[in-house]
C-alpha positions as CSV (number, residue, x, y, z in Angstrom):
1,X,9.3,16.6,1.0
2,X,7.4,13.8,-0.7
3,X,4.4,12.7,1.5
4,X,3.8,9.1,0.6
5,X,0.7,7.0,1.7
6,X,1.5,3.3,2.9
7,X,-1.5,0.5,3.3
8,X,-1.2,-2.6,4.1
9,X,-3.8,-4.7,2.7
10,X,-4.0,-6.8,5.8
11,X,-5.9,-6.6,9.3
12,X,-4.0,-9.2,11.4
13,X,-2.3,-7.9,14.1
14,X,0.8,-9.6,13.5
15,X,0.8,-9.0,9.6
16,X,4.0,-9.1,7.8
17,X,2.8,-6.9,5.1
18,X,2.2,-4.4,8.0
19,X,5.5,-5.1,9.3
20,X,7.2,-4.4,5.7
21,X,5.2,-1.2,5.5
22,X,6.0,0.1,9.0
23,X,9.9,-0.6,8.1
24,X,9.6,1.1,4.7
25,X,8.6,4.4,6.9
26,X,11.5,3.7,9.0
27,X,14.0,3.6,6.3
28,X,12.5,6.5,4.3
29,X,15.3,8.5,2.0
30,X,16.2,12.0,3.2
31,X,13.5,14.2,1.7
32,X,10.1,11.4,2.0
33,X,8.3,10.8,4.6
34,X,6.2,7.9,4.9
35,X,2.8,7.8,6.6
36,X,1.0,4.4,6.9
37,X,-2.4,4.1,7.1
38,X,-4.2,2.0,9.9
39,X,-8.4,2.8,8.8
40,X,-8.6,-0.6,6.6
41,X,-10.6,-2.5,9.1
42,X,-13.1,0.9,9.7
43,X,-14.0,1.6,6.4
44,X,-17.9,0.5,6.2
45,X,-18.8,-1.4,3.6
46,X,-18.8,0.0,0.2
47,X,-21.9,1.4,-1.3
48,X,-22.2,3.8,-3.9
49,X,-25.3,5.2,-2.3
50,X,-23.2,6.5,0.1
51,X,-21.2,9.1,-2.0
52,X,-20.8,12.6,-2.3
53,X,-22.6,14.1,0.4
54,X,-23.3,11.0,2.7
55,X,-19.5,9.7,2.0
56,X,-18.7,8.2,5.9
57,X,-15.9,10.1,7.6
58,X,-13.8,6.8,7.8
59,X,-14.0,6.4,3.6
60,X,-13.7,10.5,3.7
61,X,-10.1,10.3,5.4
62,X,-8.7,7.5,3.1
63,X,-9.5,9.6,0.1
64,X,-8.1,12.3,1.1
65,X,-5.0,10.8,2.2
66,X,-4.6,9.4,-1.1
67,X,-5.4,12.9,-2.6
68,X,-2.6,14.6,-0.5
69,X,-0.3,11.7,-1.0
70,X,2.5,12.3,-4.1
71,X,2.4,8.0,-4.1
72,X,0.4,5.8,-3.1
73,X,2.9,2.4,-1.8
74,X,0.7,-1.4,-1.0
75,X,1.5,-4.4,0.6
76,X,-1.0,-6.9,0.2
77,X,-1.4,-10.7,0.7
78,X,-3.5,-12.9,-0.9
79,X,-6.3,-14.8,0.4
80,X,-7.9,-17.6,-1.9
81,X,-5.9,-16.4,-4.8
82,X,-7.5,-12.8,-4.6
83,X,-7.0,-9.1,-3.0
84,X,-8.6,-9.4,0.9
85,X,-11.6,-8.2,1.2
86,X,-10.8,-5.2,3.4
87,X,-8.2,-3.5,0.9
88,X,-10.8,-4.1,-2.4
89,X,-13.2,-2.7,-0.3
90,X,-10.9,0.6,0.3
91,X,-10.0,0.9,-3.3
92,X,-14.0,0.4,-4.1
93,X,-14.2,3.7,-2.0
94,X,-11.5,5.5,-4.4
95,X,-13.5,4.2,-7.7
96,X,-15.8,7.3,-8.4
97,X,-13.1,10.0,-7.2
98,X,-10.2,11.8,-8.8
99,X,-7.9,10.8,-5.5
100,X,-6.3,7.6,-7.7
101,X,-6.2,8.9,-11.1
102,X,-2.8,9.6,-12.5
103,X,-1.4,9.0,-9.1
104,X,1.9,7.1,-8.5
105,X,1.7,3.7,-7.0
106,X,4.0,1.1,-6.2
107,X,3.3,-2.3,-4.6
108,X,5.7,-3.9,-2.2
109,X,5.6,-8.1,-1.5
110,X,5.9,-10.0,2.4
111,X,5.4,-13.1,0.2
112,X,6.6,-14.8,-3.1
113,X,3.1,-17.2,-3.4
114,X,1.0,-13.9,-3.9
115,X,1.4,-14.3,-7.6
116,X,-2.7,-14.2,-8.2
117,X,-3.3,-11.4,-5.7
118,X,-0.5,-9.6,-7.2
119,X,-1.6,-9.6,-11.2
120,X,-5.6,-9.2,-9.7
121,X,-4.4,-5.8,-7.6
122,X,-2.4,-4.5,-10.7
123,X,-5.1,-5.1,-12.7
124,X,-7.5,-3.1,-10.2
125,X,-5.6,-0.2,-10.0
126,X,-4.3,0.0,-13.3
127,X,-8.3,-0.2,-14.2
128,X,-8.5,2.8,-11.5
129,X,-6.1,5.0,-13.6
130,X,-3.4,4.6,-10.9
131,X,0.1,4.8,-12.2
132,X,1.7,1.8,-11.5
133,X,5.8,1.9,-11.0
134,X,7.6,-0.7,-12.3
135,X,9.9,-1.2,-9.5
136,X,9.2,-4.1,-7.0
137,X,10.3,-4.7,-3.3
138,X,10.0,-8.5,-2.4
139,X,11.3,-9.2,1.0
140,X,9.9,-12.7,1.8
141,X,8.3,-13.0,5.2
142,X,5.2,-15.8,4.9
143,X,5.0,-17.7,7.8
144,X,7.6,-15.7,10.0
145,X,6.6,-14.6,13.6
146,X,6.8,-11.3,14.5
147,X,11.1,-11.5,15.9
148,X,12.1,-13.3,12.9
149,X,10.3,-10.4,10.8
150,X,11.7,-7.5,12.8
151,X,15.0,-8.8,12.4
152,X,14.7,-10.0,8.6
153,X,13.7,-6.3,8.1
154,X,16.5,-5.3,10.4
155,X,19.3,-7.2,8.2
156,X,21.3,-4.5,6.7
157,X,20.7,-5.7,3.1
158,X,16.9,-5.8,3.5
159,X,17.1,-2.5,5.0
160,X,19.4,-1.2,1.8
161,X,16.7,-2.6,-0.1
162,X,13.9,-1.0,1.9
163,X,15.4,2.7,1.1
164,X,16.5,1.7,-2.8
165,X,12.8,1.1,-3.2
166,X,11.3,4.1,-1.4
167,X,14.3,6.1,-3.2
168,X,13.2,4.4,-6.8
169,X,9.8,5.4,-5.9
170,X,10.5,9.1,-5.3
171,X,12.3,8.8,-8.7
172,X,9.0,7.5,-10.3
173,X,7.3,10.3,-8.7
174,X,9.8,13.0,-10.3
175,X,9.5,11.9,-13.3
176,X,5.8,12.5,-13.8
């Protein structure tokens, strides 16, 4: 059973990255499971003083998600042409440790204006040794409210596409 990780790299409650990452996990190919991850908004605030020893149980728990994870899947929007705050800030956490080297990643789009936020987050984790897939899911959400979403993501070929991807990504995963 592959045990992938899903963040979305946004806190609003009515997010549609988080909506594309909760229906990834509900369209998840026989043998992977998908576990999203909900600690974004209480990781404390990055500070390298705080490693090792004094690591915070919140920024604890997120790395060793990743570590256990085989992949590593993020949805992420942009905000003034950049990666939000909250999800840098959880990578930041990831910097000095082994959890993201090597490991497979593949990033998912509610949005086709994140073009910025998109090549700044490759460039992040690509810079953090992560393994970037080449596959992308784009399912465009922007602006949709929450019914619209849930039934966009309901549509039978948005969910094909939701389980190609995840199936694409346990491919990726394979192969290494």
């Amino acid at each position: 059973m592959l045990n992938i990780l899903a963040i979305s790299g946004s806190l609003r409650a009515a997010s549609t990255n988080s909506a594309l990452i909760a229906a990834l996990a509900r369209n998840a190919p026989p043998g992977c499971r998908v576990t999203v991850y909900d600690g974004l908004g209480r990781l404390p605030i990055f500070n390298p003083d705080d490693e090792g020893e004094r690591t915070p149980l919140e920024a604890s728990a997120l790395i060793d998600a990743v570590t256990q994870a085989d992949g590593v899947i993020i949805s992420c929007p942009e905000y003034a042409h950049g990666v939000p705050g909250g999800l840098k800030n959880g990578l930041d956490w990831l910097v000095s440790r082994d959890a993201a080297v090597a490991k497979p990643a593949m990033l998912v789009h509610a949005s086709p204006r994140s073009l910025l936020a998109r090549a700044a987050l490759t460039e992040i984790m690509r810079t953090m040794s992560f393994s970037l897939c080449d596959d992308v899911l784009e399912i465009a959400l922007l602006g949709k409210k929450p019914p619209d979403v849930e039934a966009i993501l309901a549509e039978p070929e948005n969910r094909l596409a939701l389980h190609d991807a995840l199936a694409a990504f346990a491919g990726f995963i394979h192969s290494r």
